[in-house]
N, CA, C and O atoms as a Maestro MAE file, in Angstrom:
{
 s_m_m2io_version
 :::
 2.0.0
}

f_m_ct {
 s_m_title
 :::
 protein
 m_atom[284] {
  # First column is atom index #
  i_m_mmod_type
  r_m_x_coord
  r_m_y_coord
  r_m_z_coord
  i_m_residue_number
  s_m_chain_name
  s_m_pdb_residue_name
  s_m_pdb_atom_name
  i_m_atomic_number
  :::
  1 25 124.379 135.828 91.963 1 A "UNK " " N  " 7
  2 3 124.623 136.592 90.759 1 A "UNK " " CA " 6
  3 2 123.353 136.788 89.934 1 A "UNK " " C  " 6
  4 15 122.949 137.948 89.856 1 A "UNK " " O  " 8
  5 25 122.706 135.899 89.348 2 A "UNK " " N  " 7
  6 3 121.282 135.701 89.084 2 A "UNK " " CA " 6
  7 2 120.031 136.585 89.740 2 A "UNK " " C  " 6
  8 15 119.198 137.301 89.183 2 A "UNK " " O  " 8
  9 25 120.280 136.168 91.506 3 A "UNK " " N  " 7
  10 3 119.409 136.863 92.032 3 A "UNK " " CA " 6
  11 2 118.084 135.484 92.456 3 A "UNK " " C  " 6
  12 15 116.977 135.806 92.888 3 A "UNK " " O  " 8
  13 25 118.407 134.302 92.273 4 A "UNK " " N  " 7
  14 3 117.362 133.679 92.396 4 A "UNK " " CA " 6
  15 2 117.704 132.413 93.661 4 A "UNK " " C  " 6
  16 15 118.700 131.690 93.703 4 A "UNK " " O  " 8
  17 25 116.571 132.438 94.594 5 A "UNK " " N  " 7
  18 3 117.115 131.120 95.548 5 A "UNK " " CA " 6
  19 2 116.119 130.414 95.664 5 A "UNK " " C  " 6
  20 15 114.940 130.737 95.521 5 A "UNK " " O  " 8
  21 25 116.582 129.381 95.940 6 A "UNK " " N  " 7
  22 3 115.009 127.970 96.295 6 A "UNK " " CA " 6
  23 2 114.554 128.730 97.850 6 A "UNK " " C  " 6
  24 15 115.297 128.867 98.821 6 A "UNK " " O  " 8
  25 25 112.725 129.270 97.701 7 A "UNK " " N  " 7
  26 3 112.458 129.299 98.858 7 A "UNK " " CA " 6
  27 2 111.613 128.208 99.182 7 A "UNK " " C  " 6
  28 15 110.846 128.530 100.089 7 A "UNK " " O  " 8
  29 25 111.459 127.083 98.806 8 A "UNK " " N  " 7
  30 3 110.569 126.232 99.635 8 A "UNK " " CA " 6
  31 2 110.955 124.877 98.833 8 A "UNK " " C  " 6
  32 15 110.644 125.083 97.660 8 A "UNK " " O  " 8
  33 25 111.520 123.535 98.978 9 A "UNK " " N  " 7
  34 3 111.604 122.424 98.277 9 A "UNK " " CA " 6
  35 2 109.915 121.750 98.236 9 A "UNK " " C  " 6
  36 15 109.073 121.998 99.099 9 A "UNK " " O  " 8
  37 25 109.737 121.052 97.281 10 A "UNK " " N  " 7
  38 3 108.158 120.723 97.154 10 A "UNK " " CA " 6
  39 2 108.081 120.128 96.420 10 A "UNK " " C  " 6
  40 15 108.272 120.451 95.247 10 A "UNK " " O  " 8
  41 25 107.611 118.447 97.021 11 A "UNK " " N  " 7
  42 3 108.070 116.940 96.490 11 A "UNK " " CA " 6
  43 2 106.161 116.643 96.061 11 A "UNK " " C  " 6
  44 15 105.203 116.482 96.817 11 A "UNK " " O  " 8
  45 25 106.236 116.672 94.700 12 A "UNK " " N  " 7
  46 3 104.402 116.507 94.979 12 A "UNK " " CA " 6
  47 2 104.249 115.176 94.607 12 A "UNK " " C  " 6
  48 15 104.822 114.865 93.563 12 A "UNK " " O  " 8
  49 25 103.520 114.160 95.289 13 A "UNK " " N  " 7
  50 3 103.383 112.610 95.361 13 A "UNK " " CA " 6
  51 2 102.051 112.512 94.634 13 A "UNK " " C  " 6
  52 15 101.030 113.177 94.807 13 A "UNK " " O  " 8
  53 25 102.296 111.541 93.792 14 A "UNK " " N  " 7
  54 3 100.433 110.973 92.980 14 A "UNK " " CA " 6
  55 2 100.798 109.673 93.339 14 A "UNK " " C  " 6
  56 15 101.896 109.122 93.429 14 A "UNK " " O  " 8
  57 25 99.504 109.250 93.551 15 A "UNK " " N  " 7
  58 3 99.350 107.752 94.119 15 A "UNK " " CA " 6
  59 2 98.119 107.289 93.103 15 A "UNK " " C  " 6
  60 15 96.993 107.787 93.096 15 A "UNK " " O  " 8
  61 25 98.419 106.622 92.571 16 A "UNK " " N  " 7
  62 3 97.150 105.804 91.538 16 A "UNK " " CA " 6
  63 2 96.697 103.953 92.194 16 A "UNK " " C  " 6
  64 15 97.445 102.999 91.978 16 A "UNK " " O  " 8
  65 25 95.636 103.859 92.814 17 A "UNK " " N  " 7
  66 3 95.252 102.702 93.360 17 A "UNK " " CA " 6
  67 2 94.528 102.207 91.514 17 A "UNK " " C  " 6
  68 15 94.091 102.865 90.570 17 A "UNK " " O  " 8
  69 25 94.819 100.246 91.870 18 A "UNK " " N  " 7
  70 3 94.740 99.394 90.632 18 A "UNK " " CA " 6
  71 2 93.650 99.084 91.206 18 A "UNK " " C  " 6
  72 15 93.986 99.495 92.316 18 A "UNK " " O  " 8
  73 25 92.464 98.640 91.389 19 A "UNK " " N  " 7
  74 3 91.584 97.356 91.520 19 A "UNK " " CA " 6
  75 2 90.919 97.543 90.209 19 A "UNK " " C  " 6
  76 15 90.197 98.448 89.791 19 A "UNK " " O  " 8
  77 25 91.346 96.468 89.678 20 A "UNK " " N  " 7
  78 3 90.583 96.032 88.272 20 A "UNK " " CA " 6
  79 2 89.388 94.856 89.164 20 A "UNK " " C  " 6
  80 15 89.499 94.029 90.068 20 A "UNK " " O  " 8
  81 25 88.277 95.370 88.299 21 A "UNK " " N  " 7
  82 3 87.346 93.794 88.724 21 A "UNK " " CA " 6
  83 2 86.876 92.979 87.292 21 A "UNK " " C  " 6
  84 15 85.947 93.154 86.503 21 A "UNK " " O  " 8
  85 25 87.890 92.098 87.361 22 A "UNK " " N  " 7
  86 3 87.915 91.334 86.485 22 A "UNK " " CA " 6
  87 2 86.740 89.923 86.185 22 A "UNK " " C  " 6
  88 15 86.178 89.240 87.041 22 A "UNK " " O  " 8
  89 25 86.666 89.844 85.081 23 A "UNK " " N  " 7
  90 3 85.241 88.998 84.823 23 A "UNK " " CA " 6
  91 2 83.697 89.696 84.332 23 A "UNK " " C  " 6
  92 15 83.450 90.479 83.415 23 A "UNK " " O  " 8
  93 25 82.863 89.100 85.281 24 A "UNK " " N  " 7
  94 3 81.762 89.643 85.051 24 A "UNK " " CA " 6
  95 2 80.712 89.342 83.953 24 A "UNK " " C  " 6
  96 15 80.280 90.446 83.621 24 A "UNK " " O  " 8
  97 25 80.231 88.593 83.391 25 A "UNK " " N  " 7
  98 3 79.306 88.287 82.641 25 A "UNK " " CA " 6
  99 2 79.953 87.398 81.524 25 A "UNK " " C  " 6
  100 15 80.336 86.259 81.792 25 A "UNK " " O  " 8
  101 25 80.064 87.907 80.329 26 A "UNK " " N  " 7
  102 3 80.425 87.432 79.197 26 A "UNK " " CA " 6
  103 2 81.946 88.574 78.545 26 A "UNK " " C  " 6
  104 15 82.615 88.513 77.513 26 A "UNK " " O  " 8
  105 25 81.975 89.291 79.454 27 A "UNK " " N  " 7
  106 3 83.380 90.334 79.366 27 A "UNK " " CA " 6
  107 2 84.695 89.409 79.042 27 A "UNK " " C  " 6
  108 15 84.780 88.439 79.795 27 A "UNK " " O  " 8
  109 25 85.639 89.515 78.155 28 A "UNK " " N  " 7
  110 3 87.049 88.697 78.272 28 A "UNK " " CA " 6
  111 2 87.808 89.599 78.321 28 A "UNK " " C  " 6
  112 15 88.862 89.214 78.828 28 A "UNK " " O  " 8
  113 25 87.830 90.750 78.021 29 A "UNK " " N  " 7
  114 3 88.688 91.698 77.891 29 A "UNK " " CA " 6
  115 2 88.178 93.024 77.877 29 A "UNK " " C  " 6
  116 15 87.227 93.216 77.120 29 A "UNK " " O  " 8
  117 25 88.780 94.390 78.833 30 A "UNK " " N  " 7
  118 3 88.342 95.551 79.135 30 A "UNK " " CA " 6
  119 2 90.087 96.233 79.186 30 A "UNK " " C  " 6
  120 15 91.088 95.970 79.853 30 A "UNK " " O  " 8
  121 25 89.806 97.065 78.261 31 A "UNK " " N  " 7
  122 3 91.050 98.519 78.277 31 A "UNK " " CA " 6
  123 2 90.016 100.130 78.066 31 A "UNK " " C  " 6
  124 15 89.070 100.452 77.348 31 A "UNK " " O  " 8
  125 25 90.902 100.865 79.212 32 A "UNK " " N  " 7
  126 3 90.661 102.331 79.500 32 A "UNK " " CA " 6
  127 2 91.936 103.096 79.615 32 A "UNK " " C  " 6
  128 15 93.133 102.863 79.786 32 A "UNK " " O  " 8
  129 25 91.259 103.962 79.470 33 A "UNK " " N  " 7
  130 3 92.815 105.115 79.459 33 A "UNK " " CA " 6
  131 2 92.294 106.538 80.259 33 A "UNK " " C  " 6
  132 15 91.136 106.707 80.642 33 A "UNK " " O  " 8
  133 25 93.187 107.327 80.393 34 A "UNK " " N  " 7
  134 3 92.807 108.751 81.433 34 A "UNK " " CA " 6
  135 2 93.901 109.676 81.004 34 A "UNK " " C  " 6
  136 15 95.018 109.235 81.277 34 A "UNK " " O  " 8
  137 25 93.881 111.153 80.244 35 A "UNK " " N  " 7
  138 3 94.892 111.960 80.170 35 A "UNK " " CA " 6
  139 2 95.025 113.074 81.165 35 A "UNK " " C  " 6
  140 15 94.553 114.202 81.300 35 A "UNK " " O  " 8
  141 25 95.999 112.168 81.910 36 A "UNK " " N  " 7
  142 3 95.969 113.738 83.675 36 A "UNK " " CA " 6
  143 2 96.741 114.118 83.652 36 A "UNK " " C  " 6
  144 15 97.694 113.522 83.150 36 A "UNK " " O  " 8
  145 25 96.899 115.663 84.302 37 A "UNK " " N  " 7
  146 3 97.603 116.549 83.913 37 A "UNK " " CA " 6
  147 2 99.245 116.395 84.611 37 A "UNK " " C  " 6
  148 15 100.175 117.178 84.805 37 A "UNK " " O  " 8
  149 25 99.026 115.093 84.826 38 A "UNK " " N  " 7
  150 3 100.657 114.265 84.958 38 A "UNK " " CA " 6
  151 2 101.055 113.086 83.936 38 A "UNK " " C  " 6
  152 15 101.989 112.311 84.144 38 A "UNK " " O  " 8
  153 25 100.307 113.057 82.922 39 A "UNK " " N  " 7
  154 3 100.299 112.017 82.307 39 A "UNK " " CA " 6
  155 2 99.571 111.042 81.733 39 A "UNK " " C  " 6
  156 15 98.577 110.964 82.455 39 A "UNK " " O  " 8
  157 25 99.471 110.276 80.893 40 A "UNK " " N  " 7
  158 3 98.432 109.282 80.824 40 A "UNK " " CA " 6
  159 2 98.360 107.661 81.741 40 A "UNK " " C  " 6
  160 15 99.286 106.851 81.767 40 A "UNK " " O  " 8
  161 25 97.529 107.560 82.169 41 A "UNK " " N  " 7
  162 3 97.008 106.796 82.942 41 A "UNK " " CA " 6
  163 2 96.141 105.737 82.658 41 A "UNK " " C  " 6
  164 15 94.927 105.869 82.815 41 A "UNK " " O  " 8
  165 25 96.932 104.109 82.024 42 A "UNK " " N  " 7
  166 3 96.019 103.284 81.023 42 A "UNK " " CA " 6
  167 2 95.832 102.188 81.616 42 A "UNK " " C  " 6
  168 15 96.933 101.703 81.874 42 A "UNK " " O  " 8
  169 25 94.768 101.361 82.065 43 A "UNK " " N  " 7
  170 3 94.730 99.915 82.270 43 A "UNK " " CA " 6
  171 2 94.180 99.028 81.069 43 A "UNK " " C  " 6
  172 15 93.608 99.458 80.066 43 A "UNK " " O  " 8
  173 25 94.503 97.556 81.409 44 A "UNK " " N  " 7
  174 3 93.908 96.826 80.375 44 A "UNK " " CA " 6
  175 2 93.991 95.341 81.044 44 A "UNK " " C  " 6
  176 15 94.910 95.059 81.813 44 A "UNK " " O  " 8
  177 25 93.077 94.509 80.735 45 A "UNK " " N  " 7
  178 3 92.556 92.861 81.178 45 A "UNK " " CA " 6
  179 2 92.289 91.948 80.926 45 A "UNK " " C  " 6
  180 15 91.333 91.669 81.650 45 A "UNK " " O  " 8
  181 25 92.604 90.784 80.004 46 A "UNK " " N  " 7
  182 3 92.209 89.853 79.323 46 A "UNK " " CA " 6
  183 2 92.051 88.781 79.757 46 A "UNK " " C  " 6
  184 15 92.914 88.874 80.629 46 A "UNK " " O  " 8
  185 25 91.488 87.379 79.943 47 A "UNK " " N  " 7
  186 3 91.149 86.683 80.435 47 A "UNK " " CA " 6
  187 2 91.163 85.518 79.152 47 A "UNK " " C  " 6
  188 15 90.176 85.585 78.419 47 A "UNK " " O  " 8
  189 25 91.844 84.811 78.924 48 A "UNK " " N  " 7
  190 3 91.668 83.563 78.291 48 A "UNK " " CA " 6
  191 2 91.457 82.285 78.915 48 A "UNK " " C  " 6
  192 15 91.016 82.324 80.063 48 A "UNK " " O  " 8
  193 25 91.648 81.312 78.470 49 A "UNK " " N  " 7
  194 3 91.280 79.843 79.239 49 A "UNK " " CA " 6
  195 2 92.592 79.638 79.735 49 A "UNK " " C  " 6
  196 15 92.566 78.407 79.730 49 A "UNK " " O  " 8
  197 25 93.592 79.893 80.112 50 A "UNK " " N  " 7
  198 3 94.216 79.236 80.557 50 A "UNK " " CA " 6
  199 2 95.394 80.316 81.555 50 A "UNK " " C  " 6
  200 15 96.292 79.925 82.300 50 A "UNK " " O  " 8
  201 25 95.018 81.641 81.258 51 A "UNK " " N  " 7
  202 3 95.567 82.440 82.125 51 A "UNK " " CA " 6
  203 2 94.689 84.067 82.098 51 A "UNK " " C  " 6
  204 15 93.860 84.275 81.213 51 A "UNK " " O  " 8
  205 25 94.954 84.983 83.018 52 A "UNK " " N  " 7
  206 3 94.820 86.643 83.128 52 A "UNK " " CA " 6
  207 2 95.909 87.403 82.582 52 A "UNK " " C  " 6
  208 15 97.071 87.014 82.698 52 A "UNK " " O  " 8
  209 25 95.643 88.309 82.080 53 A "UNK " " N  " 7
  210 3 96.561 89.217 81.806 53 A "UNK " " CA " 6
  211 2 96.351 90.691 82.624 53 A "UNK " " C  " 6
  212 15 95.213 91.092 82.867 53 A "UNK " " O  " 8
  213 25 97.026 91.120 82.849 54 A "UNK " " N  " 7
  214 3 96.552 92.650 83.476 54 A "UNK " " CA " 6
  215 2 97.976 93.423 82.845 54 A "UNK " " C  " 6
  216 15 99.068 92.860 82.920 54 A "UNK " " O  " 8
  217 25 97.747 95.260 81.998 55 A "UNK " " N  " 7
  218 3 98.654 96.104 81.587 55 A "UNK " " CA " 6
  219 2 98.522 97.279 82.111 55 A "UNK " " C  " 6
  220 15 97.445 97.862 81.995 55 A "UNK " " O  " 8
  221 25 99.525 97.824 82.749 56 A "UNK " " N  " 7
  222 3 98.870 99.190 83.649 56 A "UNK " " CA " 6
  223 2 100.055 100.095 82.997 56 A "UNK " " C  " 6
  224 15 101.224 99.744 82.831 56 A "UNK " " O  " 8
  225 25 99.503 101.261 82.690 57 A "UNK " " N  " 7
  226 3 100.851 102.201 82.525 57 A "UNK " " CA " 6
  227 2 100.253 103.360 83.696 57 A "UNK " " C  " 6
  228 15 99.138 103.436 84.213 57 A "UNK " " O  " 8
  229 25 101.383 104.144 83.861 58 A "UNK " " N  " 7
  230 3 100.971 105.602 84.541 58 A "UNK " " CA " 6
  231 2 102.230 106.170 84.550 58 A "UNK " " C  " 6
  232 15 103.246 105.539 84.255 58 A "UNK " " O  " 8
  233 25 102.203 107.643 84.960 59 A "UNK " " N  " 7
  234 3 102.878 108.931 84.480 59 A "UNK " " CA " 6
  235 2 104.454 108.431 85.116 59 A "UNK " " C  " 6
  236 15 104.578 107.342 85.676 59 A "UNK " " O  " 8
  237 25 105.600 109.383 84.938 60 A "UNK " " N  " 7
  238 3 106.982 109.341 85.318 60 A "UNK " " CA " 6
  239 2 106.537 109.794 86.874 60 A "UNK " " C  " 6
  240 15 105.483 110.397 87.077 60 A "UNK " " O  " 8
  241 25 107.268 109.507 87.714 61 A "UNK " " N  " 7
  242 3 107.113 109.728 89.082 61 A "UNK " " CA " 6
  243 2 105.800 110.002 89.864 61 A "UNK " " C  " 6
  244 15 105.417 110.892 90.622 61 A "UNK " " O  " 8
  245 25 105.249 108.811 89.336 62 A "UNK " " N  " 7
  246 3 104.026 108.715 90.356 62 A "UNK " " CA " 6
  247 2 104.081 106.914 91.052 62 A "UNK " " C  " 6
  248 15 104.878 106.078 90.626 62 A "UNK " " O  " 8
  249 25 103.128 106.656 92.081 63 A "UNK " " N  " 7
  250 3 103.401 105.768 92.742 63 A "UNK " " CA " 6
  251 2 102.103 104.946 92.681 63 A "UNK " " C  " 6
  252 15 101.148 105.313 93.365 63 A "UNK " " O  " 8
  253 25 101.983 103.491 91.640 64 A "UNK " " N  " 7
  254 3 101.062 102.914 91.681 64 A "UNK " " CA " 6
  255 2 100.601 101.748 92.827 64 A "UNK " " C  " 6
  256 15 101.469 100.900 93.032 64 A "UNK " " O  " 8
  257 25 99.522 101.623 93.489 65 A "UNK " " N  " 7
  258 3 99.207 100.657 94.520 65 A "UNK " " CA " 6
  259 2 97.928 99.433 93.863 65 A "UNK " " C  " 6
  260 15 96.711 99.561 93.724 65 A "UNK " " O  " 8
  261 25 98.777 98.373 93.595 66 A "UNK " " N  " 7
  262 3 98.384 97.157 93.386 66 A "UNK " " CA " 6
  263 2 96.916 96.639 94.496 66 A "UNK " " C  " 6
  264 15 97.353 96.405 95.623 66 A "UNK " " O  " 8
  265 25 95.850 96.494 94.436 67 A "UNK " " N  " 7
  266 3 95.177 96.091 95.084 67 A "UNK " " CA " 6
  267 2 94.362 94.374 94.470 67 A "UNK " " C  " 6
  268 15 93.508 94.314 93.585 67 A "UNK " " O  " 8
  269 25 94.861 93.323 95.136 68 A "UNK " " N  " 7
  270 3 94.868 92.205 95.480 68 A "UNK " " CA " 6
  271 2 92.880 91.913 94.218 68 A "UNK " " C  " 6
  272 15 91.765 92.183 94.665 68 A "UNK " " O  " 8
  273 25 93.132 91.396 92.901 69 A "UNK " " N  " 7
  274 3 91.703 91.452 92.366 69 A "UNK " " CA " 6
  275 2 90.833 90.682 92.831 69 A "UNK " " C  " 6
  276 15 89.732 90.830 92.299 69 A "UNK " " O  " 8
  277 25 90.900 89.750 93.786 70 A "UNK " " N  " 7
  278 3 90.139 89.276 94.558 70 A "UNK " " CA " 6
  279 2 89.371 89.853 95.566 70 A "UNK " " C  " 6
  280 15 88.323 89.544 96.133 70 A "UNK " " O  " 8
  281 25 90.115 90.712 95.634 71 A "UNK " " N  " 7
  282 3 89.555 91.834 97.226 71 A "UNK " " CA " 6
  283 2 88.338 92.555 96.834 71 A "UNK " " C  " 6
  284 15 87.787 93.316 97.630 71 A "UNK " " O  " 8
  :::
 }
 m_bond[283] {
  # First column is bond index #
  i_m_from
  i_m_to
  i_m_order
  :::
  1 1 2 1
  2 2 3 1
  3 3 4 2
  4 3 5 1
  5 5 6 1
  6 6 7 1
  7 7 8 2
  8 7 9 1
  9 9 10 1
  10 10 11 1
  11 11 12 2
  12 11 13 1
  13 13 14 1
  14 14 15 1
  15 15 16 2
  16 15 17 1
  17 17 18 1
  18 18 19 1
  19 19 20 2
  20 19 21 1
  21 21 22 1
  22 22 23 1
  23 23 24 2
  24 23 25 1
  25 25 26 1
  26 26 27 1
  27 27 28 2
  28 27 29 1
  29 29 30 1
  30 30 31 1
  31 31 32 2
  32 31 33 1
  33 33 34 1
  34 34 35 1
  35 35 36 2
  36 35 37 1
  37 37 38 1
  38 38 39 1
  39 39 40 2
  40 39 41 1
  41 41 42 1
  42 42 43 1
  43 43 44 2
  44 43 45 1
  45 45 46 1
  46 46 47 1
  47 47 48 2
  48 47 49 1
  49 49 50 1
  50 50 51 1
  51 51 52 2
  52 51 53 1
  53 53 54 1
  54 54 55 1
  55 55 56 2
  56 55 57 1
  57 57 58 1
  58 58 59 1
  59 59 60 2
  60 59 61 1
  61 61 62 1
  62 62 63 1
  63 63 64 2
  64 63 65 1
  65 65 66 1
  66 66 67 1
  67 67 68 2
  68 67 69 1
  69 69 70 1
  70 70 71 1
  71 71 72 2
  72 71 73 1
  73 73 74 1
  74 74 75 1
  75 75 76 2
  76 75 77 1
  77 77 78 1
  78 78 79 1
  79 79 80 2
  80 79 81 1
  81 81 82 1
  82 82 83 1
  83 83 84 2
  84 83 85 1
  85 85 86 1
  86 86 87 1
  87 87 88 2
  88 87 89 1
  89 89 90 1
  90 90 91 1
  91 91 92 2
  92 91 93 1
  93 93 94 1
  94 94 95 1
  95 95 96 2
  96 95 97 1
  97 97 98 1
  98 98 99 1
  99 99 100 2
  100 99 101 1
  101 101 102 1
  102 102 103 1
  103 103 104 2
  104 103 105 1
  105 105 106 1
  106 106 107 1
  107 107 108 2
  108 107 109 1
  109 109 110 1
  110 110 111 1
  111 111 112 2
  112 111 113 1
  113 113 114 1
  114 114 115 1
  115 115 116 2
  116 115 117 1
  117 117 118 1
  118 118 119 1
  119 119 120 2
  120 119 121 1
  121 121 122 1
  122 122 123 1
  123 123 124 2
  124 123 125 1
  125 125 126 1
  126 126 127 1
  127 127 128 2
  128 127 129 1
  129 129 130 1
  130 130 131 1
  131 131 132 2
  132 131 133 1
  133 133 134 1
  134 134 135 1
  135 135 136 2
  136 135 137 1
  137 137 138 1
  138 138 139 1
  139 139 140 2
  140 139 141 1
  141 141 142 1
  142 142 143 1
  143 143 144 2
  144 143 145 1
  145 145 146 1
  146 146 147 1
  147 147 148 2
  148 147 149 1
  149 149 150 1
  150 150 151 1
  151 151 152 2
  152 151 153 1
  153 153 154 1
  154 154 155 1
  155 155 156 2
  156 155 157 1
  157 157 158 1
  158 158 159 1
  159 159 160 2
  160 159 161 1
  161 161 162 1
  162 162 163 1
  163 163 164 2
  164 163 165 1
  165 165 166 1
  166 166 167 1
  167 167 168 2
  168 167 169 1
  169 169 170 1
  170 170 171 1
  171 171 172 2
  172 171 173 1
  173 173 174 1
  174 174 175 1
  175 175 176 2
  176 175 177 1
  177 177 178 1
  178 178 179 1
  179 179 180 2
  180 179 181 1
  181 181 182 1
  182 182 183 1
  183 183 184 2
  184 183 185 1
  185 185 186 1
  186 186 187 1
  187 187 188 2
  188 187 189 1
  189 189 190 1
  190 190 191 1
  191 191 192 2
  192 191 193 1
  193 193 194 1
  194 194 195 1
  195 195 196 2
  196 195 197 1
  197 197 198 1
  198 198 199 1
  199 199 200 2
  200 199 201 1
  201 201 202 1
  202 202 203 1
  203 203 204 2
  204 203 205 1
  205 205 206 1
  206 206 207 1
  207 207 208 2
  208 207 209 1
  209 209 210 1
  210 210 211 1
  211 211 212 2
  212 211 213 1
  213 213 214 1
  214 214 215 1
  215 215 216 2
  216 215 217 1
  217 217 218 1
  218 218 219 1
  219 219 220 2
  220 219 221 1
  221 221 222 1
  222 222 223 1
  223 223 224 2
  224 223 225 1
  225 225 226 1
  226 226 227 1
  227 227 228 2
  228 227 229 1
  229 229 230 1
  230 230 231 1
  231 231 232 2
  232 231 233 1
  233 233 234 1
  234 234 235 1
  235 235 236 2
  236 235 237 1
  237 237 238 1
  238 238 239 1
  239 239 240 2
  240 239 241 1
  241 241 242 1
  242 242 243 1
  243 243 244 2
  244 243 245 1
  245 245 246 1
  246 246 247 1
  247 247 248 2
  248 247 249 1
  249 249 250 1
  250 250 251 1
  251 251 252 2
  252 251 253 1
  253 253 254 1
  254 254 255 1
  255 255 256 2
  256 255 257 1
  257 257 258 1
  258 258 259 1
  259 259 260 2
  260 259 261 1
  261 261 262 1
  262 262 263 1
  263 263 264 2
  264 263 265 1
  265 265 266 1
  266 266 267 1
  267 267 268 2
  268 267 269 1
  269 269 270 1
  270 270 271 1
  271 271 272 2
  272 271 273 1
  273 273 274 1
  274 274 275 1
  275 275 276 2
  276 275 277 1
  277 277 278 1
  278 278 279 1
  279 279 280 2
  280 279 281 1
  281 281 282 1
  282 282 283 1
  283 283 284 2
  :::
 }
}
């Protein structure tokens, strides 16, 4: 009735890899951010005496990959 049909389905995948490298000199804490045109894209890292912290955000339907901070 419209006149309109799906000609092609089209699933588009973002993959955001984590390696934070944590430490490094006299550093205790490092936050960044990224505005992509899927969203904003923020890490953050703190390091106290007695534990790490790590905060990651990223966009609605994208797929983040954890990479091991030791590696």
């Amino acid at each position: 009735m419209i006149g309109r049909r799906l000609l092609q389905k089209c699933v588009l995948r973002i993959r955001i890899r984590l390696q934070p490298r944590i430490g490094g000199g006299e550093l205790t804490h490092v936050c960044a951010s990224h505005h992509s045109m899927y969203g904003r894209i923020s890490s953050s890292w703190e390091i106290t005496k007695t534990e790490i912290s790590l905060k990651v955000e990223i966009p609605l339907n994208t797929t983040a990959i954890d990479r091991n901070i030791n590696n």
